[in-house]
C-alpha positions as CSV (number, residue, x, y, z in Angstrom):
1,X,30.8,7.7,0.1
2,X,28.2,7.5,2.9
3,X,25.0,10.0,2.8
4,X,23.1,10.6,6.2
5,X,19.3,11.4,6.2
6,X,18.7,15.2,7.0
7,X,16.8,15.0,9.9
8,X,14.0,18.2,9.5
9,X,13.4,16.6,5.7
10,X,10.0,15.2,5.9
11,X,8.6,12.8,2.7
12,X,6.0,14.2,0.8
13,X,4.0,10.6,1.5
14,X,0.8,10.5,3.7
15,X,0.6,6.9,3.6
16,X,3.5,6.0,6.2
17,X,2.5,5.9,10.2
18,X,6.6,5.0,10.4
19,X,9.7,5.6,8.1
20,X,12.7,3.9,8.8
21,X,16.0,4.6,6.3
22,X,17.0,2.1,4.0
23,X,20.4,0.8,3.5
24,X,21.3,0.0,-0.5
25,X,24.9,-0.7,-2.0
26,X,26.2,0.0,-6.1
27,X,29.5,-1.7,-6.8
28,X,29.5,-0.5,-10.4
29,X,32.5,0.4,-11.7
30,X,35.6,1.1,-9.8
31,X,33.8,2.5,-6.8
32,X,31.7,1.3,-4.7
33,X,28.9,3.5,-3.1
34,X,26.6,3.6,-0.3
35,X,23.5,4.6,-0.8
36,X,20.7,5.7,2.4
37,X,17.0,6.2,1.0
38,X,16.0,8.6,3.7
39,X,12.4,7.9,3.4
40,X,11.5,4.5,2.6
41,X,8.3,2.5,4.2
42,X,8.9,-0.5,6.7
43,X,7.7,-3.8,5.7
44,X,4.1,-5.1,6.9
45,X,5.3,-7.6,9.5
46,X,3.1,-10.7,10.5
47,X,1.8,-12.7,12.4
48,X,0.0,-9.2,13.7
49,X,1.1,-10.0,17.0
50,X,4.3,-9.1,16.3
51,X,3.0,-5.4,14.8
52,X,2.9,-2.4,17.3
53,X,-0.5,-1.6,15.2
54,X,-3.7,-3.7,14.5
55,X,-4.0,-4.6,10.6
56,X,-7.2,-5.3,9.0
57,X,-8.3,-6.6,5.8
58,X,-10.7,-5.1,3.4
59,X,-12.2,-6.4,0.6
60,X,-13.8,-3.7,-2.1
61,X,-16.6,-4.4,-4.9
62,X,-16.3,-1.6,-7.0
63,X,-19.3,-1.0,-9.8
64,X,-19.5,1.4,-12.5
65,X,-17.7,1.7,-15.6
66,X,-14.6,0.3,-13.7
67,X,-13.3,-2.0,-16.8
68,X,-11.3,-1.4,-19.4
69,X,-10.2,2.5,-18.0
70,X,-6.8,1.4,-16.4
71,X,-8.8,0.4,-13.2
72,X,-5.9,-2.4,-11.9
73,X,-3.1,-0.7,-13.3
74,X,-3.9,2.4,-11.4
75,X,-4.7,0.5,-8.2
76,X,-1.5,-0.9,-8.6
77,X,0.4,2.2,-8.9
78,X,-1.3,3.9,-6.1
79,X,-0.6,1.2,-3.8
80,X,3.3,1.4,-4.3
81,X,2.9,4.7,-2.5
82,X,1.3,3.0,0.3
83,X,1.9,0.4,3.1
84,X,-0.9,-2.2,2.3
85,X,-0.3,-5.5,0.3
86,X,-3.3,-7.3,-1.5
87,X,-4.7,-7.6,-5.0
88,X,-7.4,-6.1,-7.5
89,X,-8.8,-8.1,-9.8
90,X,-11.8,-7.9,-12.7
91,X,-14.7,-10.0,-12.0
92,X,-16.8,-11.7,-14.3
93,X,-20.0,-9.6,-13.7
94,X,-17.8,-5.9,-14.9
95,X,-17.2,-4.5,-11.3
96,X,-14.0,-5.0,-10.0
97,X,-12.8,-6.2,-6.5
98,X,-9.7,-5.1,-4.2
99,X,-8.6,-7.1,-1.4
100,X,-6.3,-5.0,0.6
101,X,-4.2,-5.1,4.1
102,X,-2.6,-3.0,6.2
103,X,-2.9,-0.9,9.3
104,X,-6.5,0.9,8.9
105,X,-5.3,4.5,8.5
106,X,-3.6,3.4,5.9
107,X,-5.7,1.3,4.5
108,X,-8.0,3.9,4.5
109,X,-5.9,6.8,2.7
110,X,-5.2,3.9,-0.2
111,X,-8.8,3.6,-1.0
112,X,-9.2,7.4,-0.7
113,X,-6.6,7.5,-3.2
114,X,-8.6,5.0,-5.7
115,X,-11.6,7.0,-5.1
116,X,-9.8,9.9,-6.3
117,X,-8.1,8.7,-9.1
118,X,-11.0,6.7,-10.4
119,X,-14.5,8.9,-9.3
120,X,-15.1,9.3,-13.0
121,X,-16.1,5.5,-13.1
122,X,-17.1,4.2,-9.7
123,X,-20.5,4.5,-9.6
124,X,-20.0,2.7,-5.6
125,X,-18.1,0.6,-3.4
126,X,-19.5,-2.0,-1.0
127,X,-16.6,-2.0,1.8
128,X,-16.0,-5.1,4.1
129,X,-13.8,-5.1,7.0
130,X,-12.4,-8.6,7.4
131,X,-9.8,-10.0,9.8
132,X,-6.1,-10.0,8.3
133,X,-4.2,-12.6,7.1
134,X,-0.8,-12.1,6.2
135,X,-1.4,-14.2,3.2
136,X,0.2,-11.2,0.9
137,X,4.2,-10.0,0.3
138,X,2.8,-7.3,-1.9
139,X,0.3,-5.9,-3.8
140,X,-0.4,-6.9,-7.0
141,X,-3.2,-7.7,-9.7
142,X,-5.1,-11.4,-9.7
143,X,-6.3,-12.4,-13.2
């Protein structure tokens, strides 16, 4: 059974400057099906030459009571919704830093998303805009 994307459908995601449908096949069982995720994200590609769209690095000290309240678990989460890979990690001092690529918009709506999700704790974030490396497949948290 093949499903086809409805075209006026829009995704309920702000994150993604592109979606492209992806492809997935179930062979459970007697029948096999074909399955079209109408709205999934593209890959980051790199070396950033080969992206239609610049991507920058940012690396985020967050202070506050940002330890121990779900800080890298919920970075985590929010950054499965969005197109940027990287990592957040505790540092020894109690503030927490996030490294974090991507193409800038999005970049930017991830860490409005943190600031949302976490302004009960961040008491501020010192920002720095750094060049890209492709180094990262995903994002993820750095212990």
């Amino acid at each position: 059974m093949v499903r086809k994307c409805p075209e006026p459908i829009k995704p309920n995601i702000l994150a993604y400057a592109e979606l492209r449908p992806f492809v997935s096949i179930y062979a459970g069982g007697r029948r096999a099906s074909l399955n079209i995720n109408c709205w999934a994200a593209p890959a980051l590609t790199f070396p950033m030459t080969s992206s239609p769209h610049p991507v920058e690095r940012r690396r985020v000290v967050y202070t506050g009571r940002v330890q121990g309240v779900g800080f890298r678990f919920t970075a985590r989460q929010v950054a499965q919704s969005h197109a940027v890979t990287g990592f957040v990690r505790n540092l020894p001092n109690g503030n927490v830093e996030l490294v974090a690529e991507g193409i800038p918009t999005d970049v930017d709506r991830f860490l409005a998303a943190i600031a949302g999700a976490m302004s009960g704790y961040i008491d501020a974030a010192d920002v720095q805009t750094q060049t890209a490396t492709g180094e990262f497949k995903s994002f993820g948290i750095a212990y």
